[in-house]
C-alpha positions, 0 to 999 in steps of 0.5 A, a space after each residue: 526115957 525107960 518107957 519111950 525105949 521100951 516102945 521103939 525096941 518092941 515095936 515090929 518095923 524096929 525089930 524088921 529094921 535089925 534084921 535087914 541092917 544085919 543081912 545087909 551088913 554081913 552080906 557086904 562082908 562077902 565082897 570084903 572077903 573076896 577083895 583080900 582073898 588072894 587070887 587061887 591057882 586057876 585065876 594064876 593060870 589064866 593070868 599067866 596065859 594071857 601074859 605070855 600070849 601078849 608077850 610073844 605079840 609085843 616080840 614079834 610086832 613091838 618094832 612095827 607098831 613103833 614104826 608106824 606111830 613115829 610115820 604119823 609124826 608123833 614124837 619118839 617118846 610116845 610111840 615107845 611101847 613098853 614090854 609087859 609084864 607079869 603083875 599086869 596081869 595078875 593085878 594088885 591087891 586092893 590095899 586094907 585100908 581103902 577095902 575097910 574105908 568103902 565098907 565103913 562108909 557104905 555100912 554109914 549110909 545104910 545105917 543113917 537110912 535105917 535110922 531115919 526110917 525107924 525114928 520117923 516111924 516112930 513118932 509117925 505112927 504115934 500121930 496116925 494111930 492117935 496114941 500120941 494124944 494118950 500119951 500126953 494124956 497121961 503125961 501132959 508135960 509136952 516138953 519132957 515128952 518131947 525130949 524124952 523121945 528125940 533123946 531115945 532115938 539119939 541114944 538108938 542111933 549112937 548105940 547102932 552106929 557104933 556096934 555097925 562101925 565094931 562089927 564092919 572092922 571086926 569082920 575085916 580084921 578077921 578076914 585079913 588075918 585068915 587070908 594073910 593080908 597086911 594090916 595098915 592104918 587101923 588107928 585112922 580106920 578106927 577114927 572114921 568108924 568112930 565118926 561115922 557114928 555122927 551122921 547116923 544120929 544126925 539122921 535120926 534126930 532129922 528124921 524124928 523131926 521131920 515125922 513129927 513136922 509132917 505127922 505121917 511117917 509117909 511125908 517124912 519118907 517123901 523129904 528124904 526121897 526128895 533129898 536123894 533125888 536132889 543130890 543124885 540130880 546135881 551129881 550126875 545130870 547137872 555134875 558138868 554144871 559149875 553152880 550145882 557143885 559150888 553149893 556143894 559146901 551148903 548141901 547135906 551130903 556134903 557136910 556129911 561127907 566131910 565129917 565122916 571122912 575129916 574133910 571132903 574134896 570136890 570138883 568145880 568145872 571151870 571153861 576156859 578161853 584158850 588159843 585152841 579153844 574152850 576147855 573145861 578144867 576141873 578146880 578142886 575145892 574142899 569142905 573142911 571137917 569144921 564146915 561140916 561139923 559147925 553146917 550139922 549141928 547149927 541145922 538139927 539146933 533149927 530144926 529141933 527148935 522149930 519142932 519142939 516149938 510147933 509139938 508144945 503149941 500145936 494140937 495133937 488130935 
């Protein structure tokens, strides 16, 4: 275990991995800080000019615009236009709990990337440069080989995921207290951040099988290509397709998404028959945090298996 850590945290594309996670991480803060940063003077200013110009609008033609919009037969009710008012246009802070939410669940996503990327590179390289047949070589006990490198890259991935969780909520919390932003639901943030941690492991662990599987860091990238490829397929050019998001429940995404966020709601649409015609409405389905749990852990228990079945038998040269 010693030996297999010492490799992955001396090896260059780990280190180039670092880097990037933490510009990406830190640089995501200034879009935290610009959220719970409060508006400046100038921003007032102008909001308070736009209001007061659609206010003497409304004023001078309010009765009119009424007037014509009851003349088209639409009932009274909905041709009252009301008067505007100053938030409108100032806007609403974006709440704590939803600016810290989205940067959780983005810091997750780019971490789970950078760890499969590392752990399939890992293994990979061992296969393309030939190391791997040193190795058993000098250890022939395939099974402890194996399990003393998946274990690694787990133990990577947990101490990754947890101090990216730490250091998005650290930041946000200083961020808030310097801009005088209220604080809420810290303890269910903190509970996200804490299960966010399980996908990045859960995409470490796959990505060192599937390298291994594929022998070429390469073919394990191209599995994951093809993953992304089909899930933003199904969530854009297929989303008004009621089949493509009723497998929702059995695809990766969304067992993750369940896991991270204690529950995962989604849209079915459904065509209905109707006096008026057809109408599509949309049926809201959820995958429970069970699902998502029980969905994960039974794929890498397959998928582990499968490939410390194939590495023991298969020949490494």
């Amino acid at each position: 275990m010693w030996a297999e850590a010492t490799r992955l945290l001396s090896r260059r594309l780990t280190g180039m991995a670092m880097i990037a996670l933490l510009l990406g991480l830190a640089g995501y803060q200034l879009v935290v800080n610009d959220v719970l940063s409060p508006p400046t003077g100038e921003e007032l200013a102008a909001a308070e000019r736009t209001y007061q110009q659609v206010h003497q609008d409304w004023l001078a033609s309010h009765e009119q615009w009424e007037r014509e919009c009851r003349d088209t037969g639409a009932p009274p009710a909905e041709c009252v236009i009301p008067e505007p008012v100053l938030a409108e246009f100032t806007g609403d802070a974006t709440p704590f709990k939803e600016t810290v939410s989205a940067a959780l669940k983005l810091s997750t996503l780019l971490l789970a990337l950078v760890t499969f990327t590392v752990a399939a590179s890992f293994i990979g390289a061992e296969y393309s440069s030939g190391s791997i047949t040193s190795w058993l070589t000098f250890v022939p006990r395939r099974g402890q080989v194996f399990w003393a490198k998946l274990l690694t890259v787990a133990g990577f991935a947990a101490l990754l995921g947890t101090l990216g969780a730490a250091l998005v909520l650290g930041a946000a919390l200083t961020l808030a207290h310097l801009h005088g932003s209220g604080v809420e639901s810290f303890p269910e943030l903190a509970g996200v951040g804490a299960r966010s941690v399980l996908p990045v492991i859960a995409l470490a662990v796959l990505g060192f099988c599937i390298g291994l599987l594929t022998r070429h860091t390469a073919g394990a990238m191209g599995v994951l290509l093809a993953i992304l490829l089909i899930w933003f397929v199904r969530s854009g050019a297929l989303s008004s397709q009621a089949w493509a998001q009723r497998i929702t429940p059995w695809t990766p995404e969304g067992n993750l998404a369940a896991i991270v966020d204690r529950g995962y709601t989604y849209a079915v649409p459904v065509k209905k028959v109707t006096p008026d015609g057809v109408i599509v409405e949309l049926v809201e389905r959820s995958v429970s945090f069970t699902h998502g749990l029980v969905y994960w852990a039974l794929l890498l228990t397959v998928v582990v298996i499968g490939s410390l079945l194939i590495f023991r038998r298969r020949d490494v040269v």
